[in-house]
C-alpha angles and dihedrals in degrees: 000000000000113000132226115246140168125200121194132177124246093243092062089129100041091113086057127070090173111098096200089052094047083051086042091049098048091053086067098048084048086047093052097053098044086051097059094021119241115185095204139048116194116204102193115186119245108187096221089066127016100184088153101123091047096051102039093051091048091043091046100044088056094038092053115075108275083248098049088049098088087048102044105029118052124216113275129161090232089078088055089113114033083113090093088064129104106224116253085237084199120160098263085061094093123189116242084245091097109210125206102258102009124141113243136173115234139170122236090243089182150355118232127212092257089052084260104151118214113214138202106221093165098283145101099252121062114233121226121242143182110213131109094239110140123242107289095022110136117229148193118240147184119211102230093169139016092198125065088005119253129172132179132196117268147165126233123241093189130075096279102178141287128279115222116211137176125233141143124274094239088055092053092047092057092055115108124259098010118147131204117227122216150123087249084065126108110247105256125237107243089243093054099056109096145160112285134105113314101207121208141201123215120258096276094034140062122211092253087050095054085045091055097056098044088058081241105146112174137135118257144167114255122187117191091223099185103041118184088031111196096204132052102254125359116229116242099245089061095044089052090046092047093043086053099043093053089044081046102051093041089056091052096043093035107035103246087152 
């Protein structure tokens, strides 16, 4: 089965100089992707403005279980300001009341001698585990037993989060089924739109813009996704918020899943 990904250039921001509304910005795009569930967030680098670093770490601490974050994310000034954010308050942002056959996140703390891994599932106590994750790896867990406290490895059937990950524009373009968006695009017929990777340009620029500059010329798929707009240019984060609803309605009336 096709799966959902966003791609986003490095210079998403470029149009902001306020650090709380870039924060601010970025919790909307985050927002957006865990509504109509992508499972995949692209970063690819645009040379007039490599904002990676910024991005990534903001996607991925809202993205981590709010008791795995002081494991998994460092402290970085750069987080001063995700209070502004509303939480993703997706499944995987478990509560600390633990339930008997419940799905957690959790992080591989330690490795014992016998290849037992002890994991961190938001409370006091470390579960024991048998995987072969390194220490520091993030599972998936089921709770098999409060007391003494058992989990075994598991896989969730339910949306769990999104993964960010970096990669060049000309790598995303050669996926398959990725499609452009941009005003420049032909209106696609209903039966046409699809999972796949949905590629967008930065607020002053439109993907093809962006290509053009890079030197990058190949031949891609673009879908005018908000055809008859009623304002000049449309901001990422609602390009990315109308694209996903359409792809997200169609699943649900056409069967995608």
């Amino acid at each position: 089965m096709e799966k959902l990904s966003v791609a986003i250039p490095s210079s998403a921001l470029i149009n902001e100089t306020d650090e709380k509304i870039k924060i601010y910005k970025l919790g909307i795009i985050a927002r957006a992707l865990a509504i109509f569930r992508v499972e995949e967030v692209v970063i690819y680098r645009d040379p007039i403005l490599d904002e990676t670093d910024l991005i990534r770490e903001v996607l991925e601490y809202l993205e981590t279980p709010q008791y795995l974050r002081k494991e998994l994310i460092p402290l970085s000034e750069r987080l001063r300001f995700v209070g502004v954010i509303p939480p993703l308050a997706i499944p995987s942002h478990k509560s600390k009341h633990l339930k008997i056959g419940e799905l957690r996140e959790g992080v591989v703390k330690r490795v014992a001698p016998d290849g037992t891994r002890w994991v961190d599932i938001g409370v006091p106590a470390l579960a024991p585990l048998r995987c072969e994750e390194p220490k520091g790896a993030r599972v998936t867990v089921r709770v098999v037993s409060k007391t003494p406290l058992r989990v075994e490895k598991a896989e969730a059937e339910e949306y769990w989060g999104y993964r960010v990950r970096e990669a060049e524009l000309e790598e995303v373009l050669r996926r398959e089924n990725v499609i452009v968006t941009s005003r420049k695009g032909r209106i696609p017929k209903l039966e046409e739109i699809r999972k796949g990777t949905f590629v967008f340009g930065n607020p002053k620029e439109g993907v093809f813009e962006i290509m053009k500059r890079m030197g990058i010329d190949m031949s891609v798929e673009a879908w005018n996704m908000i055809p008859l707009q009623g304002v000049r240019s449309v901001r990422l984060e609602e390009a990315i918020m109308c694209t996903l609803a359409i792809v997200n309605f169609l699943s649900f009336r056409g069967g995608l899943e």
